[in-house]
N, C-alpha and C positions, 0 to 999 in steps of 0.2 A: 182382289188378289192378296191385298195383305192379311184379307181373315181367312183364307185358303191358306196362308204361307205360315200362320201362327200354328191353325190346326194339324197340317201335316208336321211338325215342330214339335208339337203335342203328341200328336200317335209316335213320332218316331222313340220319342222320350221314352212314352208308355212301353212301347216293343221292346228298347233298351232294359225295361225294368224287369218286364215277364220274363226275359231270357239271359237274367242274371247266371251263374254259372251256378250247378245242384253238384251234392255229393251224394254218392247213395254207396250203403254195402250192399256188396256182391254176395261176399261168403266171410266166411271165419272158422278157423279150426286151431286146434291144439296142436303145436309143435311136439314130438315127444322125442324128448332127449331123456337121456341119464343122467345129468346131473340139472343141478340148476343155474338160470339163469338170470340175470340181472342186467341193469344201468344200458338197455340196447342199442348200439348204432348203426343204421343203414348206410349201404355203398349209396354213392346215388344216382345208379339204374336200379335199385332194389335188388340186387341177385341176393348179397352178403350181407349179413347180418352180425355184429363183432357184439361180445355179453362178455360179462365179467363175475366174479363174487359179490356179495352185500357189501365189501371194504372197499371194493376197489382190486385185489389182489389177482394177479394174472390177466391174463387176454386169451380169448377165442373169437374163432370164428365159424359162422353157419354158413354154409354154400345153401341156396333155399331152392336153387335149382337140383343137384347134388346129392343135397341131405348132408353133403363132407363135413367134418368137423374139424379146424385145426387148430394146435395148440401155439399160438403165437409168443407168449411170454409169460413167465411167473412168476415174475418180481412183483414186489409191494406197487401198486401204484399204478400200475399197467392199465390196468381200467379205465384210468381216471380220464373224461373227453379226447378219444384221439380221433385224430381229424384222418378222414381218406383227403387221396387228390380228386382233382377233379375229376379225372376219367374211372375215377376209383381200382387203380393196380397198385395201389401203394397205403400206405396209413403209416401216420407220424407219430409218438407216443411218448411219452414221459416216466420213467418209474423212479423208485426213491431208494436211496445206496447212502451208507453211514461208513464217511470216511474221514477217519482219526475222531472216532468218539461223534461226530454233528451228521444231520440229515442232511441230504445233499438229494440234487436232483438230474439226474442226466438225460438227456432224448435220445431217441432207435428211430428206425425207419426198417419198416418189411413190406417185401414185393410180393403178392399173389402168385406173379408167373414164375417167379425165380426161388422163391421160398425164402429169399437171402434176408436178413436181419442187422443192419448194420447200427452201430454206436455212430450218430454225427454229431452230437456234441457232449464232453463229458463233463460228468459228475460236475457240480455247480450249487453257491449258495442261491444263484438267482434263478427265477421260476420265468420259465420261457414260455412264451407263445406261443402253442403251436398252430395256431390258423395263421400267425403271421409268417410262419417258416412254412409252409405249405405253397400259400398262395397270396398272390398281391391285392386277390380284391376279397376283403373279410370283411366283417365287424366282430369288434372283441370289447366284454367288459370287464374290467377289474375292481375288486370288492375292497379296495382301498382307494378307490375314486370315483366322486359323483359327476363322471364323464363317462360318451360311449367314443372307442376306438373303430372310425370307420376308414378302411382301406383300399381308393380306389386305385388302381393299375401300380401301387408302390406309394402312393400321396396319401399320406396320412392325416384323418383332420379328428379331433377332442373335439365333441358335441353334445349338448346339454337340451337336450329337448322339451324336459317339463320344467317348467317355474317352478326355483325351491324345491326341485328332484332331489332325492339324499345319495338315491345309492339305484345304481341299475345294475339288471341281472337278465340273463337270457338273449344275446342280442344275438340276431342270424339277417343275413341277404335274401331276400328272396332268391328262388332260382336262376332268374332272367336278370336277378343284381342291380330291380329298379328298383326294391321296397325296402326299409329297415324295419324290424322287428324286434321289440322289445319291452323288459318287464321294468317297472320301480314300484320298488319294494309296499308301497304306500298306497302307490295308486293304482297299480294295475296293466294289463296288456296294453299297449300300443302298436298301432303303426305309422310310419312317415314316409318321408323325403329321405336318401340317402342324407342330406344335411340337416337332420330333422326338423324340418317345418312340416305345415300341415301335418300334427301328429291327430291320430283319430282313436278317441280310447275304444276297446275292442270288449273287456272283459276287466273284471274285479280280480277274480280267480282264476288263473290260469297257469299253471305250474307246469315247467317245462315244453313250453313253445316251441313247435315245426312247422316247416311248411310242406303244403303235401301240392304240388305246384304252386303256379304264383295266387289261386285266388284261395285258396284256403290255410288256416290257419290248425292244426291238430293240438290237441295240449290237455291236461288233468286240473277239472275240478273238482277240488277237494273241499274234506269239511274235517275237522276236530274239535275234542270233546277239551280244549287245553293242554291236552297229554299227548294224545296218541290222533294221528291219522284214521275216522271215521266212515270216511268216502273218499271214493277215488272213482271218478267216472272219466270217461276219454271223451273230450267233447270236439267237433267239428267247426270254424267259427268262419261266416263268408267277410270276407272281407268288403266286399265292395257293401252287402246290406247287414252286416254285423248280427245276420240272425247266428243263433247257437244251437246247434245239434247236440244231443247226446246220443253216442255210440254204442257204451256198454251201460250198464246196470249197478245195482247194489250189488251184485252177485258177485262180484267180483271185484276185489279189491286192487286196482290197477297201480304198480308201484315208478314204472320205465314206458315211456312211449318213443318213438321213432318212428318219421314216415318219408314216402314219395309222393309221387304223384299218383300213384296206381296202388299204394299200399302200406298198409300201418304193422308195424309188429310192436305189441307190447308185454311186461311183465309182470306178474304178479307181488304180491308180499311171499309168498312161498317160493317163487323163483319159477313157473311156468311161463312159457314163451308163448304166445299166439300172434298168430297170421290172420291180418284183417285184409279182404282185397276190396278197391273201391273201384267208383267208377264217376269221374268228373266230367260233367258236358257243363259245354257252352252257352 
């Protein structure tokens, strides 16, 4: 019985492994807009897609059901990471206002259903968080501290996950808000524990990190010649077996990624928009 009870133990393991979760493209096509686009952020059911200038300057949005285009804001700065809510009818943003000669920063809030645009908090020397003014459970990092901000239900805890970490960047919740994800500068992708233990390195290169549900990881790796950005490929990374897909090609110099579960859009150096659709099984 007990060499019955090890083997079945063993196949179940093995079954476990074979039926780790695959990513595959479906399709892929060119968005074609008029103007270009850049720095993209998905709602997150994928309908919406928010793109900005190469600076940062203004905010739009793509309806990719639609095709609608709307013009949300065109202040300096509007670009820069705004956060949807969760049900995504809303997006929180930041743009930058010079008031008596100094830069200053104020936050907006705009509704989808309503159109409406409101100022909630003004013009300010201090740079606010928007995932913490959104929502209670985040993770935020700050590039003047070698700590990650993780926020569950309003509880906030400073988390230090690699030994002699300098500096972290890129930090996101998984979907389901049991994984942390994130980058230091040095060492590379990560994931953990919401309290960061058990971190598991993922990747060396991985530049701008998403999740396209909870077991995959979407992000660019890149190469340079010292100067200038070389390569840019969008690569797929499993979490549970750290294998790494590549998505795109040389062919294409990939500058913005953004995904879901069902779907990646990204940008180019030139500013073209494409629609990647996937397809995740169990």
């Amino acid at each position: 019985m007990k060499k019955k009870s090890i083997l079945m133990i063993a196949m179940m393991a093995f079954g476990m492994t074979m039926s780790a979760a695959e990513l595959t493209v479906v399709s892929t096509e060119k968005i074609g807009l008029s103007e270009e686009a850049h720095h993209p952020t998905l709602s997150p059911n994928g309908d919406v897609v928010l793109f900005t200038k190469p600076d940062y300057k203004g905010l739009k949005s793509l309806n990719l059901v639609t095709n609608e285009v709307k013009v949300i804001d065109e202040s300096v700065g509007a670009g820069f990471e705004p956060v949807f809510s969760a049900d995504g009818k809303e997006i929180t943003f930041k743009t930058e206002v010079i008031v008596d000669g100094l830069g200053q920063r104020d936050v907006k809030n705009y509704n989808f259903e309503t159109e409406n645009k409101n100022q909630i908090i003004k013009p300010s020397r201090k740079n606010f968080d928007t995932r913490a003014l959104v929502n209670k459970t985040y993770a935020s990092t700050k590039a003047d501290k070698q700590s990650i901000s993780v926020s569950i239900d309003g509880r906030v805890q400073e988390i230090n996950p690699i030994i002699d970490g300098h500096r972290y960047i890129w930090s996101s919740l998984s979907p389901s808000k049991g994984k942390l994800l994130f980058n230091e500068i040095y060492s590379g992708l990560f994931v953990s524990e919401l309290d960061g233990s058990k971190a598991q390195h993922l990747a060396m290169r991985a530049d701008f990190p998403c999740w396209a549900g909870d077991n995959f990881i979407i992000a660019l790796k890149t190469k340079d010649d010292g100067y200038v950005v070389t390569s840019a490929k969008i690569i797929a990374i499993n979490v549970a077996t750290k294998e790494v897909i590549e998505l795109t090609n040389d062919d294409i110099l990939v500058a913005g990624v953004t995904a879901t579960a069902d779907k990646i859009v990204y940008t180019t150096e030139e500013g073209e928009m494409y629609l990647m659709n996937i397809k995740i099984t169990e």
